[in-house]
C-alpha positions in Angstrom: -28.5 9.0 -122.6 -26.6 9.9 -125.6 -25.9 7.4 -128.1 -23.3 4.9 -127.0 -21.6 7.4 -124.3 -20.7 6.0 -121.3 -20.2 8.4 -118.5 -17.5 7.2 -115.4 -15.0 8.4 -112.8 -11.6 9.3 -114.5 -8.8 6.6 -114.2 -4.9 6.9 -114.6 -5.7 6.3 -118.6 -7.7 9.2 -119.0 -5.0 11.8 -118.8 -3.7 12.0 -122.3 -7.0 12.4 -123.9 -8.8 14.6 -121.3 -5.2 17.0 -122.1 -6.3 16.8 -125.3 -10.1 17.6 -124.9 -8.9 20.3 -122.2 -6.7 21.9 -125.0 -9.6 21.9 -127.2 -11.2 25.4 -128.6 -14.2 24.5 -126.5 -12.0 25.2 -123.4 -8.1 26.1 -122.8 -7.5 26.3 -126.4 -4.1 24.4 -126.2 -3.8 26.1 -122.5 -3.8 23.0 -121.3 -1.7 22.2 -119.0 1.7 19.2 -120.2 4.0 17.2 -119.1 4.9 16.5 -115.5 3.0 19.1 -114.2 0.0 17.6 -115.9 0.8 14.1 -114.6 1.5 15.3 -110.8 -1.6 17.1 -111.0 -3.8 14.6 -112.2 -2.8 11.9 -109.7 -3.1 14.5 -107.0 -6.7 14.5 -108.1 -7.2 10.7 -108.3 -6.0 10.0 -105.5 -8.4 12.9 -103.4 -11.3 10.9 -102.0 -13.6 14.2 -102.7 -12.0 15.3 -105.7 -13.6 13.8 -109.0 -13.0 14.1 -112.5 -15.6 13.0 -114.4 -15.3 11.9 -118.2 -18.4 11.2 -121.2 -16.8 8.4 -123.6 -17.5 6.7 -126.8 -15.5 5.2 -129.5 -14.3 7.8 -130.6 -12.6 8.4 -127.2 -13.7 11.2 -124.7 -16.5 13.2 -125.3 -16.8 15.3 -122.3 -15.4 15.9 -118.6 -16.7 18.3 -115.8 -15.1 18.2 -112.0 -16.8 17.4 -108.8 -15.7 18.3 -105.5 -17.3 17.6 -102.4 -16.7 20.2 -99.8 -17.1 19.0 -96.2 -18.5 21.6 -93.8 -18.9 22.5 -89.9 -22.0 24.6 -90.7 -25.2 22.9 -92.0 -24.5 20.2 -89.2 -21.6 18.9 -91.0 -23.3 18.5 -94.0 -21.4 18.8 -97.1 -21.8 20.4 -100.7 -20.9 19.9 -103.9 -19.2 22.0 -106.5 -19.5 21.3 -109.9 -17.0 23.4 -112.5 -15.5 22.9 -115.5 -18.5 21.4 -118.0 -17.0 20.7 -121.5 -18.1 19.0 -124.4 -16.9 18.1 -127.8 -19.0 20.3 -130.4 -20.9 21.6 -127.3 -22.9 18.6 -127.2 -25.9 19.4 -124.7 -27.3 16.1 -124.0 -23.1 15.0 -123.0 -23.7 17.9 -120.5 -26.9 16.6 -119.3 -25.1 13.0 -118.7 -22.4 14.4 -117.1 -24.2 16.8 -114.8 -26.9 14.0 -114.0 -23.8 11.6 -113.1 -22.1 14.3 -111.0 -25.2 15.2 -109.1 -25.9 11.4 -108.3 -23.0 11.0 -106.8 -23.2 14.1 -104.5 -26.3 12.9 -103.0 -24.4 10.0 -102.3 -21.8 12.2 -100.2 -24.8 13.7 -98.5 -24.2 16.7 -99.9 -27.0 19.4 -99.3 -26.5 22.0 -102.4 -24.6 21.4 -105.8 -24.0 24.3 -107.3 -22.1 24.8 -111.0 -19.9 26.8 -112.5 -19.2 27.7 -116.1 -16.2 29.4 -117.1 -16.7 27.4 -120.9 -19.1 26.9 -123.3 -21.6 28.4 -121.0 -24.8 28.3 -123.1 -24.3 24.9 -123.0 -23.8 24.5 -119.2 -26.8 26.9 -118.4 -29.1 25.1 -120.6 -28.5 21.7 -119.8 -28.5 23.1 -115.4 -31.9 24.2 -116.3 -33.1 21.5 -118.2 -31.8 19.2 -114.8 -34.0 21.7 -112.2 -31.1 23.8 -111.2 -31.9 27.6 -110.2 -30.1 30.7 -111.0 -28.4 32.3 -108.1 -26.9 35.8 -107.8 -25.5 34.6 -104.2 -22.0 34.5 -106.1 -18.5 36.4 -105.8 -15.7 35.9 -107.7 -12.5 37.3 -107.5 -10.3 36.5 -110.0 
């Protein structure tokens, strides 16, 4: 693991400084969104039982965050999948990445889920290499409308 970085499920304190990595060039670039809106979303996402954001501290604060969802399923016999989205890291630290993905993937084999797949919208180098560095396999399966 990268030095001294301890990699968790988000709390009620994380808010403040996950706005503040969010707003960060490596992502919204002060996009971010503030204030209430923030707050209300944030506890919506807390308080989802297959929502998760996931944060990469230090002492120096947070160092990275990715979200998890689990996505329950009547096909695959009920099984469910994970989707992870939303990889970013301060200075597009790659072994952060790893951490965070490794931590993310752990805990949707715990849900049962059946396929993890990621998505990059930032610092995508870094996602892609640290997904192939974990086993994960390109996929062209993909739409996106957007």
């Amino acid at each position: 693991m990268a030095e001294n970085i301890i990699v968790r499920k988000a709390n009620s304190d994380d808010l403040k400084p996950l706005l503040a990595l969010l707003n960060s060039p490596e992502a919204d670039n002060g996009q971010a969104l503030q204030g209430h809106d923030a707050n209300t979303i944030y506890q919506s996402i807390l308080e989802d039982s297959n929502y998760f954001q996931i944060v990469a501290s230090s002492e120096q604060g947070l160092t990275g965050t990715l979200t998890l969802v689990i996505i329950v399923q009547m096909s695959h016999e009920g099984s469910s999948s994970a989707l992870i989205t939303d990889v970013i890291c301060k200075d597009n630290d790659g072994e952060i990445a790893i951490e965070l993905l490794k931590y993310a993937t752990k805990l949707a084999e715990e849900y049962g889920c059946f396929k993890t797949v990621v998505h990059c919208d930032y610092q995508q180098e870094m996602t892609t290499a640290a997904c192939k560095k974990l086993g994960f396999k390109a996929s062209t399966d993909c739409f996106i409308l957007s």
